[in-house]
C-alpha positions as CSV (number, residue, x, y, z in Angstrom):
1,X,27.8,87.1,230.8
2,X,28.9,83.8,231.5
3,X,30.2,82.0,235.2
4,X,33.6,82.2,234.1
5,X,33.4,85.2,232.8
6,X,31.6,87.0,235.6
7,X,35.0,84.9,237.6
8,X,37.1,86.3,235.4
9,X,36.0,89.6,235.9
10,X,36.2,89.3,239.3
11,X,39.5,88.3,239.4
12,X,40.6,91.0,237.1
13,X,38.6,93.9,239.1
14,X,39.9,92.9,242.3
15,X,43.7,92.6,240.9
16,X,43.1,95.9,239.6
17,X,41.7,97.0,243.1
18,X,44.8,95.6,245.0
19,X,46.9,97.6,242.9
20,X,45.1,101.4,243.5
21,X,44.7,99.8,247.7
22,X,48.8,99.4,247.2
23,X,49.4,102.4,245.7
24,X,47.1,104.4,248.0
25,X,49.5,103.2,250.6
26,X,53.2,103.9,249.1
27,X,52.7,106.9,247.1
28,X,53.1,110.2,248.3
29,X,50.2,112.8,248.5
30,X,47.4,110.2,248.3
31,X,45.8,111.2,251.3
32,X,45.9,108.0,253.1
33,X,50.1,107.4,252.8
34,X,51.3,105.2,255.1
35,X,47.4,105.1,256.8
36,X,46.2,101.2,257.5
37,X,43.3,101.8,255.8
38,X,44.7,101.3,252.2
39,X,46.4,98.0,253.7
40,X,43.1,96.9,255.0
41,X,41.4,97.4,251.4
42,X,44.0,95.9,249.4
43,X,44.1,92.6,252.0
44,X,40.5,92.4,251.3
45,X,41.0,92.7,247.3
46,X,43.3,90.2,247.7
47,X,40.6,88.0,249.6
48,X,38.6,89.1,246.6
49,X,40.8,87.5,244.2
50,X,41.7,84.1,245.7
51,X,37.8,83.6,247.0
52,X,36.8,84.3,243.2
53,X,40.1,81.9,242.3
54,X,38.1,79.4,244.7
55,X,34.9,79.8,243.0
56,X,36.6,78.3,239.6
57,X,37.6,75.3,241.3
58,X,34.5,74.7,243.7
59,X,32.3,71.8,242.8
60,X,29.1,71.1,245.4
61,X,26.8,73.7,245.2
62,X,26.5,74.6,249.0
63,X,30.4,75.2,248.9
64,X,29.5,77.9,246.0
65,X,26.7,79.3,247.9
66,X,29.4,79.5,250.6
67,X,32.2,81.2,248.8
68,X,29.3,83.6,246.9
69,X,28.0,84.8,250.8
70,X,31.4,85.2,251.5
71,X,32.5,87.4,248.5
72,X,29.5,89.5,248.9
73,X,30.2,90.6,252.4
74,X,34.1,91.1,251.3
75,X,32.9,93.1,248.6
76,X,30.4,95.4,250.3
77,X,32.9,96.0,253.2
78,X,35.8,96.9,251.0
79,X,33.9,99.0,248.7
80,X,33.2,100.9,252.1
81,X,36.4,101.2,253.7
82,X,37.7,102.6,250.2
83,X,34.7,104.7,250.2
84,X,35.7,106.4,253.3
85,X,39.3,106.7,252.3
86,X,37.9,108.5,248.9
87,X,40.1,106.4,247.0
88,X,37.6,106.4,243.8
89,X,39.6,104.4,241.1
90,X,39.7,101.3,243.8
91,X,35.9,102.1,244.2
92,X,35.1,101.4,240.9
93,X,37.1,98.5,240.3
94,X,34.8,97.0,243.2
95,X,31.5,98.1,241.2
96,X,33.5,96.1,238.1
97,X,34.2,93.6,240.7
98,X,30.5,93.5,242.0
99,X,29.0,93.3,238.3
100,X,31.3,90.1,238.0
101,X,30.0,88.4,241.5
102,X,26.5,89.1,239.7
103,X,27.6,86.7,237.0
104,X,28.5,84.6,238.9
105,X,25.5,83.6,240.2
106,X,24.4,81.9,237.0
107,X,26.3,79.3,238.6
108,X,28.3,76.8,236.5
109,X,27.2,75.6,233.2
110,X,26.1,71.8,233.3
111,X,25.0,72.5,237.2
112,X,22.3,70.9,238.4
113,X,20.0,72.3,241.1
């Protein structure tokens, strides 16, 4: 898989993660209605999805290196808050999400070291 596409990917996964973090929240019977925990996981999908937006447009390699530390640590923390809340869709839209960040470290095509 390719940089963009790993980005891609990301950006897909973690829309798809805000989504089950929103609906967690709203809908009725989820276990975790009206709880702060689904807020807190779909704000960090969202941090998800513009960091990875960041990563298309990020040209100097420490900035990458940067925004890649960054995602990683968003990612793992999410994925365990919405472990916790059992929420399992959202769960594995962050594995999806995680296989894209691994893509992603190809780093750009053209990129020198």
């Amino acid at each position: 898989m390719s940089y963009r596409t790993g980005l891609t990917v990301m950006m897909v996964s973690a829309l798809v993660a805000l989504g089950c973090g929103l609906y967690a929240y709203f809908a009725p019977l989820t276990g975790v209605t009206g709880a702060w925990g689904p807020l807190a996981g779909a704000f960090g999908a969202f941090c998800l999805l513009l960091g990875a937006a960041l990563m298309v447009r990020a040209r100097g390699r420490g900035l990458r290196v940067f925004l890649l530390l960054l995602l990683a640590l968003g990612l793992l923390l999410t994925a365990f808050a919405t472990f916790l809340m059992h929420q399992w869709v959202m769960l594995a839209a962050l594995g999806i999400c995680a296989l894209g960040w691994i893509a992603a470290l190809s780093g750009p095509e053209g990129a020198y070291a």
